[in-house]
C-alpha positions in Angstrom: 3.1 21.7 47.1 1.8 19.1 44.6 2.7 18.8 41.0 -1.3 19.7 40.6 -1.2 22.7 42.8 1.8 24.1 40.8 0.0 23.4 37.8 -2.9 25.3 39.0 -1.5 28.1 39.7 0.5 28.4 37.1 -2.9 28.4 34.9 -4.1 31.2 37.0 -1.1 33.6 36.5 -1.0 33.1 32.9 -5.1 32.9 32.4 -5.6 36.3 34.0 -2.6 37.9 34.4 0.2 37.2 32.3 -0.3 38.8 29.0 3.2 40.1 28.5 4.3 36.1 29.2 1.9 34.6 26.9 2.6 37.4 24.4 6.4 35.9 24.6 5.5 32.5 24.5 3.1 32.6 22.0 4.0 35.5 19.7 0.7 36.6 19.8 -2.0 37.9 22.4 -5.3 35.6 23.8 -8.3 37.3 23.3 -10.3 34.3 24.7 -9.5 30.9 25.6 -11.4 27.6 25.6 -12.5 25.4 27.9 -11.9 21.5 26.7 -11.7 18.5 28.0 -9.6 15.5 25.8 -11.5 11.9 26.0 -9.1 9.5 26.1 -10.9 6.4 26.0 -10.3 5.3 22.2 -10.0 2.4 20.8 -6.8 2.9 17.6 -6.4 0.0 15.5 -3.8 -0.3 13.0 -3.7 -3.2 10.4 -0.6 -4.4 10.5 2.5 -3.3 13.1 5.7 -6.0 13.1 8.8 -6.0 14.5 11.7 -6.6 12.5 14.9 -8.2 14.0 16.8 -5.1 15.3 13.6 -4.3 17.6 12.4 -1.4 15.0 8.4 -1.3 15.0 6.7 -1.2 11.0 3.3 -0.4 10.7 1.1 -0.8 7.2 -1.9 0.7 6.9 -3.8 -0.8 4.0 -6.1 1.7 2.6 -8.7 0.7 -0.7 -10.0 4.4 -0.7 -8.9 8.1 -0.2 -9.5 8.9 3.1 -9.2 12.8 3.2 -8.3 12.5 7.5 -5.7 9.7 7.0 -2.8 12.1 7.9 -5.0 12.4 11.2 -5.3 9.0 12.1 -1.5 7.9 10.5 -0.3 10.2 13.4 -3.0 9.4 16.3 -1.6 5.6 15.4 2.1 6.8 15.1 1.9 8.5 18.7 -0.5 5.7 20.3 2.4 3.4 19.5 5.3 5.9 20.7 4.9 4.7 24.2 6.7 1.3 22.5 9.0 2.8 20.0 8.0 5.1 17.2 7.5 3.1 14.2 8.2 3.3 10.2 5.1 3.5 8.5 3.9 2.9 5.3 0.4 3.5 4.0 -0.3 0.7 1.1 -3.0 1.9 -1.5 -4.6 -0.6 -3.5 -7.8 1.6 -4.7 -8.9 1.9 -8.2 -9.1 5.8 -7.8 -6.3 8.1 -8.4 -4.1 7.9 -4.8 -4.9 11.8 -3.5 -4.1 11.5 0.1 -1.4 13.0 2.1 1.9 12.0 3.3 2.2 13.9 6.1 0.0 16.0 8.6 1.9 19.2 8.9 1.1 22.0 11.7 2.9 25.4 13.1 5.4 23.5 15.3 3.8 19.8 14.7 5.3 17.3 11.7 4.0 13.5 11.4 5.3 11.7 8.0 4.8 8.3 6.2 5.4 6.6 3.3 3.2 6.3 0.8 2.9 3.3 -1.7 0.7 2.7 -4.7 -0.1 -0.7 -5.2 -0.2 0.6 -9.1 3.8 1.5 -9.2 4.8 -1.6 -8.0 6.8 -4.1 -10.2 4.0 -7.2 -10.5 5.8 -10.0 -11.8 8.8 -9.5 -8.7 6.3 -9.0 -5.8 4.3 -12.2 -6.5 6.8 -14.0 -8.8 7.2 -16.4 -5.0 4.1 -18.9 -4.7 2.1 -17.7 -2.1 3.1 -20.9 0.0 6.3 -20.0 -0.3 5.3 -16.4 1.6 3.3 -18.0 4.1 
C-alpha cells in the first residue's frame, strides 16, 4: 500500500469515525471540518539574506513602515529559507512613526521570533563614523 493510500485512509477513520482519537489528539471535539486546499506557487522575497563565515544564514528585512502582518511574512520567509538552514533575522526599521510591530508570531503550539531594530536607538556617529567607501 502507498504512502497515499495510507494517508487516505487514515483521513477516513479519523474524519468519520474517530471521535474518541481526535478528542485525544486534539483535546477537543470537531464539530465540522473544512475543506482547503494550500497554493503553493508564491513568489517570497526577502531583502537581504548573507552568509557569514561559519555557514550561518542572516536575513534583514528593512521595513520604512508598520506593517501590522510582518510577524506573518518574517515567518513564511524564515520557513521558506528552512529548507537551507534556518536563519537569524533581524527586522531594521527606519520609519518616522513610532516602531509598533511585533517580534514574534506566536500560536497554540507554533513560535517564530526576530529581532527587532530601530534605526532611532542606534549610536549615529559609530555606525557611519567609516566612509562609505570604506563599507563598500
Amino acid at each position: 500500500m502507498s504512502q497515499m493510500d495510507y494517508d487516505g485512509a487514515l483521513k477516513l477513520l479519523l474524519h468519520d469515525a474517530a471521535s474518541l482519537l481526535i478528542r485525544l489528539l486534539a483535546g477537543t471535539s470537531i464539530t465540522r471540518w473544512v475543506e482547503i486546499e494550500l497554493p503553493k506557487a508564491q513568489t517570497l522575497r526577502m531583502d537581504l539574506l548573507g552568509e557569514d563565515p561559519e555557514g550561518e544564514l542572516h536575513h534583514f528585512e528593512l521595513q520604512s513602515t508598520n506593517d501590522p502582518e510582518i510577524d506573518l511574512r518574517m515567518a513564511e520567509y524564515s520557513l521558506g529559507t528552512y529548507r537551507l538552514k534556518f536563519p537569524n533575522q533581524v527586522l531594521f526599521y527606519v520609519g518616522s512613526a513610532p516602531m509598533t510591530m511585533p517580534s514574534e508570531l506566536r500560536g497554540k503550539d507554533f513560535l517564530t521570533r526576530y529581532r527587532i531594530v530601530d534605526v532611532r536607538d542606534l549610536d549615529g556617529e559609530r555606525c557611519w563614523a567609516a566612509p562609505m567607501w570604506a563599507i563598500i
